[in-house]
Chimera marker file (.cmm) of the C-alpha trace (Angstrom):
<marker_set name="trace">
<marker id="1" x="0.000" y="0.000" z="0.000" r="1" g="1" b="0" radius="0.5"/>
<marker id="2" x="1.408" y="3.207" z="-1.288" r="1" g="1" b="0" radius="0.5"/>
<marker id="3" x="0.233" y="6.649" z="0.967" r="1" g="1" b="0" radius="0.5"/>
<marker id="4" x="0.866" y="9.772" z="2.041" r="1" g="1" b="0" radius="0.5"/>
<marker id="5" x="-0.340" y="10.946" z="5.984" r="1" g="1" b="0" radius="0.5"/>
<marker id="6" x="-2.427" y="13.657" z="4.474" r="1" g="1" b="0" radius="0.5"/>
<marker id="7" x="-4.153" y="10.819" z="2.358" r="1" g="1" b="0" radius="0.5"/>
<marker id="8" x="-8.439" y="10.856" z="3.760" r="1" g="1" b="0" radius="0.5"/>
<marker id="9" x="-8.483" y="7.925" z="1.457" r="1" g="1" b="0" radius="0.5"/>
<marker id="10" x="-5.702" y="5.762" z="3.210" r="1" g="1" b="0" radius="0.5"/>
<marker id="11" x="-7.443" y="7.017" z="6.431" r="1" g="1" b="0" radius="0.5"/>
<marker id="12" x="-10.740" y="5.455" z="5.622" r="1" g="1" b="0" radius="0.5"/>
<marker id="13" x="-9.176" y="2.455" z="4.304" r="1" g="1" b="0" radius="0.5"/>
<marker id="14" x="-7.268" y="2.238" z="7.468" r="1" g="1" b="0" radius="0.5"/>
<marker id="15" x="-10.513" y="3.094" z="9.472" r="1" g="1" b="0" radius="0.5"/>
<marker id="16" x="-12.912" y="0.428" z="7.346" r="1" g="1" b="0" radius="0.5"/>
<marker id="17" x="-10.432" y="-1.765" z="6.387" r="1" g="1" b="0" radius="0.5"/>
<marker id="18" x="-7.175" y="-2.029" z="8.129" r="1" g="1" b="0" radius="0.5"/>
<marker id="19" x="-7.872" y="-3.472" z="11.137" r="1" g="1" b="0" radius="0.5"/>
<marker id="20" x="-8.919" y="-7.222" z="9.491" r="1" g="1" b="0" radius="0.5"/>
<marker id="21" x="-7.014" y="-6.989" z="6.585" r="1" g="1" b="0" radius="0.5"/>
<marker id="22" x="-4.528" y="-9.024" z="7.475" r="1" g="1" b="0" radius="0.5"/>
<marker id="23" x="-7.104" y="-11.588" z="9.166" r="1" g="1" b="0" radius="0.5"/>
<marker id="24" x="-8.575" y="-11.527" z="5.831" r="1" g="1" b="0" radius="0.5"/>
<marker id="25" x="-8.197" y="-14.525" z="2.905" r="1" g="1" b="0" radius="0.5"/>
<marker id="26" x="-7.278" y="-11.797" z="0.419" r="1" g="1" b="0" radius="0.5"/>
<marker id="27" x="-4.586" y="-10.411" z="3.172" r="1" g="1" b="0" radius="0.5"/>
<marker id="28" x="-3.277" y="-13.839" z="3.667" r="1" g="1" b="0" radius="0.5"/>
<marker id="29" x="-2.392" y="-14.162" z="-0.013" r="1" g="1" b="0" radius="0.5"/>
<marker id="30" x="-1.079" y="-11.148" z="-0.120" r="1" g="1" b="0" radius="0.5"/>
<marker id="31" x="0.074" y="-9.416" z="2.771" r="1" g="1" b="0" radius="0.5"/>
<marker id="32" x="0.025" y="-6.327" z="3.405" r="1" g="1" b="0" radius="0.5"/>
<marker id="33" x="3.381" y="-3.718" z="3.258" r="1" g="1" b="0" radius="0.5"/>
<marker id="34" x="3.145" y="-0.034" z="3.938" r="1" g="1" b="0" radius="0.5"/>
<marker id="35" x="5.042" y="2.653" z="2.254" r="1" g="1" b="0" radius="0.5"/>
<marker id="36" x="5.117" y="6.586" z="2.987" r="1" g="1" b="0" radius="0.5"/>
<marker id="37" x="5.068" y="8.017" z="-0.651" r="1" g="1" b="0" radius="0.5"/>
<marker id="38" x="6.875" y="11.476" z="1.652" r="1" g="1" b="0" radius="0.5"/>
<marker id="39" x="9.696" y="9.770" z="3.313" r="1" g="1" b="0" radius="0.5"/>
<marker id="40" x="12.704" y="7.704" z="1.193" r="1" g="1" b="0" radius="0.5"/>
<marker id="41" x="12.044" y="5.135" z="-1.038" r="1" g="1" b="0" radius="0.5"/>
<marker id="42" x="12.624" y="1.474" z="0.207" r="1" g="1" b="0" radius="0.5"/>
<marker id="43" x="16.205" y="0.176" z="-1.256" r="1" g="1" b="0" radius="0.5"/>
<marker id="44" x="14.598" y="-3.219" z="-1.959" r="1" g="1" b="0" radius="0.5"/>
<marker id="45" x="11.504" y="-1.895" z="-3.940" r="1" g="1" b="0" radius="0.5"/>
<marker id="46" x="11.819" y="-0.680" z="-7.757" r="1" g="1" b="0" radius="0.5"/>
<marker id="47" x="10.707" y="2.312" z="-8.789" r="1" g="1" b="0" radius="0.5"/>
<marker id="48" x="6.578" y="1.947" z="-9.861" r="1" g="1" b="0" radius="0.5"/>
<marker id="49" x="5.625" y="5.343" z="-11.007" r="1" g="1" b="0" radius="0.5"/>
<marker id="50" x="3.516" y="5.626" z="-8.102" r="1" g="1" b="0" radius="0.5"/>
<marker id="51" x="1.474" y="9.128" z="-8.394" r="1" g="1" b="0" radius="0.5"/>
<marker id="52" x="-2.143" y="8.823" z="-6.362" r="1" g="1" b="0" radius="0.5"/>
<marker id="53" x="-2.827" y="7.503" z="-3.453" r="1" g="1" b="0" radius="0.5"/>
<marker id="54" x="-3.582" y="5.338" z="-1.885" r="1" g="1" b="0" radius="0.5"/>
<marker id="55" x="-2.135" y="2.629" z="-4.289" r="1" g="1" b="0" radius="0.5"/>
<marker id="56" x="-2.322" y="-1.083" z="-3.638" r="1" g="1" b="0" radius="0.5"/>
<marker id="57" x="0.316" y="-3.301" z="-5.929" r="1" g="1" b="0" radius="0.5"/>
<marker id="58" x="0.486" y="-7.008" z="-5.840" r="1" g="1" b="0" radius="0.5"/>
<marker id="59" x="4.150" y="-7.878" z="-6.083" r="1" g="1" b="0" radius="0.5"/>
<marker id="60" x="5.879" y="-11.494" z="-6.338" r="1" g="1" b="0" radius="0.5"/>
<marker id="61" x="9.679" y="-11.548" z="-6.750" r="1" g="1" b="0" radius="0.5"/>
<marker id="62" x="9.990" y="-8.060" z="-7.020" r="1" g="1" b="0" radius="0.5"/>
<marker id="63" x="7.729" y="-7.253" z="-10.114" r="1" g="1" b="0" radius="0.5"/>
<marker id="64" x="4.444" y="-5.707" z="-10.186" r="1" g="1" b="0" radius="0.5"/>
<marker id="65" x="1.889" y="-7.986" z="-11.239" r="1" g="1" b="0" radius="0.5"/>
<marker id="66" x="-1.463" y="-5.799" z="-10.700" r="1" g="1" b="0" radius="0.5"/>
<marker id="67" x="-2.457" y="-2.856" z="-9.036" r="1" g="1" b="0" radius="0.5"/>
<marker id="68" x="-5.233" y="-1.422" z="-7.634" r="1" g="1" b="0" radius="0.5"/>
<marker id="69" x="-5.871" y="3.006" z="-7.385" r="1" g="1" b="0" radius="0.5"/>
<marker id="70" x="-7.443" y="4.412" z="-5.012" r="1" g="1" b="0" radius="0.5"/>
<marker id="71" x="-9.925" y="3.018" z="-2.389" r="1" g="1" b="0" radius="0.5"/>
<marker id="72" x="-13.111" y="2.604" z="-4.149" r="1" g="1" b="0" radius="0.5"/>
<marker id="73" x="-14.816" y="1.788" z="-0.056" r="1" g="1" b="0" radius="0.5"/>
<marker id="74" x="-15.000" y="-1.181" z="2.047" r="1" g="1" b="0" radius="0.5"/>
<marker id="75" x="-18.231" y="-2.842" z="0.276" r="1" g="1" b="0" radius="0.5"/>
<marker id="76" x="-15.863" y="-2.832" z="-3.427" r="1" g="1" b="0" radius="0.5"/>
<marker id="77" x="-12.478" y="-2.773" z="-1.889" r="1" g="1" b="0" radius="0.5"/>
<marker id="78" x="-12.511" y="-6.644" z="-1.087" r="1" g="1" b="0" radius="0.5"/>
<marker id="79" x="-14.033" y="-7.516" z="-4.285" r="1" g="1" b="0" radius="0.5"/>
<marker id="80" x="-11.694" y="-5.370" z="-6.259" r="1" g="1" b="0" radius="0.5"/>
<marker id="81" x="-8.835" y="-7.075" z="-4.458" r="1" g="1" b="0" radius="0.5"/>
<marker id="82" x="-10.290" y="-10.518" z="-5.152" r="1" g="1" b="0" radius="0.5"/>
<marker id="83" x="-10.681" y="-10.189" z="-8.806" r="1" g="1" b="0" radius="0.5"/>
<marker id="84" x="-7.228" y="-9.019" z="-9.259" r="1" g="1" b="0" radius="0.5"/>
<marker id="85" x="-5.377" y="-12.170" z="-6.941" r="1" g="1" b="0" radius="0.5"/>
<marker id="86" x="-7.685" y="-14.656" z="-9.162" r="1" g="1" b="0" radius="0.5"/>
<marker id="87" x="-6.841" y="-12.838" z="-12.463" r="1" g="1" b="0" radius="0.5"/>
<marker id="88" x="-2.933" y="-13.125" z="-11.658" r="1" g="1" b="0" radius="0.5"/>
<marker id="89" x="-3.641" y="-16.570" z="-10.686" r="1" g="1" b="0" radius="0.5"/>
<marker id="90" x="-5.124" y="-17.519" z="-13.711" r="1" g="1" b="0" radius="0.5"/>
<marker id="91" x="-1.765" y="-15.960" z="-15.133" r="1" g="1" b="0" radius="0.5"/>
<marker id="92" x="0.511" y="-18.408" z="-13.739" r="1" g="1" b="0" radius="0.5"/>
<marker id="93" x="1.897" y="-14.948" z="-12.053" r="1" g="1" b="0" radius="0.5"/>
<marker id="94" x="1.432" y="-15.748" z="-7.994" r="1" g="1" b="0" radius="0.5"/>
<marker id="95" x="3.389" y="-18.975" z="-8.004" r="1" g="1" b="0" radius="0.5"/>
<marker id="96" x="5.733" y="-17.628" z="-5.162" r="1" g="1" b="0" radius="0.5"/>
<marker id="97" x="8.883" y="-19.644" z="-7.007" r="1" g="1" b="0" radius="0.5"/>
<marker id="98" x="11.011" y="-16.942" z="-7.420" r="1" g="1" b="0" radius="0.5"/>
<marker id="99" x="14.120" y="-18.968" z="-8.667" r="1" g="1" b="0" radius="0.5"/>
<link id1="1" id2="2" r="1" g="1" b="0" radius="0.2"/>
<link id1="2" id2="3" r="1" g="1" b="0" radius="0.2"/>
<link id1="3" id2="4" r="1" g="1" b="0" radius="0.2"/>
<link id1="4" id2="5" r="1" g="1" b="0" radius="0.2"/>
<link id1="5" id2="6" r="1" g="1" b="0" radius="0.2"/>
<link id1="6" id2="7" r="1" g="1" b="0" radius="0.2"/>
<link id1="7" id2="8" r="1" g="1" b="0" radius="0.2"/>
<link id1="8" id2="9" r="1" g="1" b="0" radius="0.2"/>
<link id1="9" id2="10" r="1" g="1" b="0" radius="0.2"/>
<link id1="10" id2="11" r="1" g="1" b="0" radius="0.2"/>
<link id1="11" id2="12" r="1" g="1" b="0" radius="0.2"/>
<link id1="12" id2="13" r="1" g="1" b="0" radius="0.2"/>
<link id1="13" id2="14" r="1" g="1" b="0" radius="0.2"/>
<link id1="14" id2="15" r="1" g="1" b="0" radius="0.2"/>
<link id1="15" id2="16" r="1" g="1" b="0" radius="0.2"/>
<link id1="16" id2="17" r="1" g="1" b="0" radius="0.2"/>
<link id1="17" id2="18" r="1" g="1" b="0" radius="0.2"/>
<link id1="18" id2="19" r="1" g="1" b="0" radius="0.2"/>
<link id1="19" id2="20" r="1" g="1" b="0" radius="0.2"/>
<link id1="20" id2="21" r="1" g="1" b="0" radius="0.2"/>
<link id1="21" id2="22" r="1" g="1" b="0" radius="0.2"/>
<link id1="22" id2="23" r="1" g="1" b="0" radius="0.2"/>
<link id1="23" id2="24" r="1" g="1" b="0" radius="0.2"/>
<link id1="24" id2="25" r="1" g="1" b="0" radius="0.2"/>
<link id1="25" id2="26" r="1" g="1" b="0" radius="0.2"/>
<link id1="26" id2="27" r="1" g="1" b="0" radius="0.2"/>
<link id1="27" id2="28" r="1" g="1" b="0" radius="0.2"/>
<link id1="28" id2="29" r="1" g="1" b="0" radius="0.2"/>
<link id1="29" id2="30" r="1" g="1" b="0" radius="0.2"/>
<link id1="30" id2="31" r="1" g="1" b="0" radius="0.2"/>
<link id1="31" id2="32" r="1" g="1" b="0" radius="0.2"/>
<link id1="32" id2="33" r="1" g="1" b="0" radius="0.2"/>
<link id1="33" id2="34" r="1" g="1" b="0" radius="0.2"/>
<link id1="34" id2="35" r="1" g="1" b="0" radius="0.2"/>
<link id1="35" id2="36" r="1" g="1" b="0" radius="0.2"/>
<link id1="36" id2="37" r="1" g="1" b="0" radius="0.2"/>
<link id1="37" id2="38" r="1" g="1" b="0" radius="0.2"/>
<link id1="38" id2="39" r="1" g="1" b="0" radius="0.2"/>
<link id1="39" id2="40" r="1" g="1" b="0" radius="0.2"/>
<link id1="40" id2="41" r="1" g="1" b="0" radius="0.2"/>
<link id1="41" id2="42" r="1" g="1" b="0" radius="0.2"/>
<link id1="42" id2="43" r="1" g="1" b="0" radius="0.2"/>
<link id1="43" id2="44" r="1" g="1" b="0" radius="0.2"/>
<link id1="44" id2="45" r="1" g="1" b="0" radius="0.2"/>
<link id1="45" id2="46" r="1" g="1" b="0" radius="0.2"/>
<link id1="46" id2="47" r="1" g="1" b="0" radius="0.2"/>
<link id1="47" id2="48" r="1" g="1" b="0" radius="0.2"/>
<link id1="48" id2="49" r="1" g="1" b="0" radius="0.2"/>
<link id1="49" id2="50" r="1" g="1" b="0" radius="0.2"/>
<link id1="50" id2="51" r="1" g="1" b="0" radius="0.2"/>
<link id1="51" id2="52" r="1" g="1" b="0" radius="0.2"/>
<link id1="52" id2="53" r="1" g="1" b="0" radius="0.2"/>
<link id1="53" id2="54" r="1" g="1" b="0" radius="0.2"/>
<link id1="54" id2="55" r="1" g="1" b="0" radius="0.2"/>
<link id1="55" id2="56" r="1" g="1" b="0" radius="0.2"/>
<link id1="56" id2="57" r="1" g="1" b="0" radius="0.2"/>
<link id1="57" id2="58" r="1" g="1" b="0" radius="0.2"/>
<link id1="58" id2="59" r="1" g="1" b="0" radius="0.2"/>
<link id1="59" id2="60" r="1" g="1" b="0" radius="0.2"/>
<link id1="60" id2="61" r="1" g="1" b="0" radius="0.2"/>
<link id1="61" id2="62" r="1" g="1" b="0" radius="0.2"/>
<link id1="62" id2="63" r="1" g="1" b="0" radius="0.2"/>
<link id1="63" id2="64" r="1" g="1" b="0" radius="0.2"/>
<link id1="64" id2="65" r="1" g="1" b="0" radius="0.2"/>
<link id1="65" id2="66" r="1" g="1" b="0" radius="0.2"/>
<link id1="66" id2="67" r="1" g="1" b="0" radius="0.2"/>
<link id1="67" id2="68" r="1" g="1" b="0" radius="0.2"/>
<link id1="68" id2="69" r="1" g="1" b="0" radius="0.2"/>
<link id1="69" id2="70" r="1" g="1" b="0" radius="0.2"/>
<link id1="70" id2="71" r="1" g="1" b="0" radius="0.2"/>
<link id1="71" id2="72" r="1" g="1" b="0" radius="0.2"/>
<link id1="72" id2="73" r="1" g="1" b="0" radius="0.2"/>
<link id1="73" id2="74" r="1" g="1" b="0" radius="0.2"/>
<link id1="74" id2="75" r="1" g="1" b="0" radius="0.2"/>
<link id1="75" id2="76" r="1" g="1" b="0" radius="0.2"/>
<link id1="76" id2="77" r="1" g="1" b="0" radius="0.2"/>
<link id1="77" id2="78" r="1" g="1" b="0" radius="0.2"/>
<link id1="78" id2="79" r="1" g="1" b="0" radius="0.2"/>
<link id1="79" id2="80" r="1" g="1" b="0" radius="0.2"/>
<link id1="80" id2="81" r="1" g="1" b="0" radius="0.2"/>
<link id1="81" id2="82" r="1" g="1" b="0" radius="0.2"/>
<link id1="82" id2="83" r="1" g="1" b="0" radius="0.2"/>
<link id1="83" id2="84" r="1" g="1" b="0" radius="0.2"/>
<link id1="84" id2="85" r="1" g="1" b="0" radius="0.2"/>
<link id1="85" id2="86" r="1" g="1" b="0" radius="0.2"/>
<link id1="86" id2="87" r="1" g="1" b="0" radius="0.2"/>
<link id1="87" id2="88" r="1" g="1" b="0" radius="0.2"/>
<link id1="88" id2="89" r="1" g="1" b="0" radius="0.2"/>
<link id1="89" id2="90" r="1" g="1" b="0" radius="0.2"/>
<link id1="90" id2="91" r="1" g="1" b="0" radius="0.2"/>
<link id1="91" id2="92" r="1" g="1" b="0" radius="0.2"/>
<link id1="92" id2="93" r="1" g="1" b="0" radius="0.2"/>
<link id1="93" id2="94" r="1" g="1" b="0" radius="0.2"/>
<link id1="94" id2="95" r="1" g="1" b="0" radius="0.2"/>
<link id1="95" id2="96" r="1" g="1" b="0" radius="0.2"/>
<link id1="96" id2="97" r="1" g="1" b="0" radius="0.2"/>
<link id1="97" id2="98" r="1" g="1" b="0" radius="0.2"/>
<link id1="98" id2="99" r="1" g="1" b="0" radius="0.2"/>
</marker_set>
């Protein structure tokens, strides 16, 4: 999850969402990692082009496989999240083999 402080749409998500994400199917297959779009840039993450937030982006290995802009609310934010895991699935793109 890409965000800025100032973000009222990472607030809500954090507010409506957050708290059982990670409790979540969708946040056990893909976990979730926060990064401050105002402080450095994480060494270990290329740069995405990363302009609105928030941002979700479903990684494996180190490469973008989907992404998701903005928080469209709790009632579509699971859905929206769903459809994108099964559609990289379906891809062959979530294997987790990274060799």
């Amino acid at each position: 999850m890409f965000e800025r402080q100032d973000c009222s749409w990472c607030k809500a998500w954090h507010r409506e969402v957050g708290p059982g994400y990670d409790k979540s199917e969708e946040g056990r297959q893909a976990p979730l990692r926060r990064v401050d779009l105002d402080r450095d840039w994480p060494a270990d993450l290329p740069r995405l082009g990363i302009r609105y937030t928030p941002t979700f982006v479903l990684m494996t290995c180190g490469h973008e496989i989907g992404r998701l802009v903005g928080y469209p609310g709790a009632d579509f934010f699971y859905p929206k999240v769903e459809a994108l895991l099964e559609q990289s699935q379906g891809n062959g793109k979530t294997s987790g083999n990274c060799g």
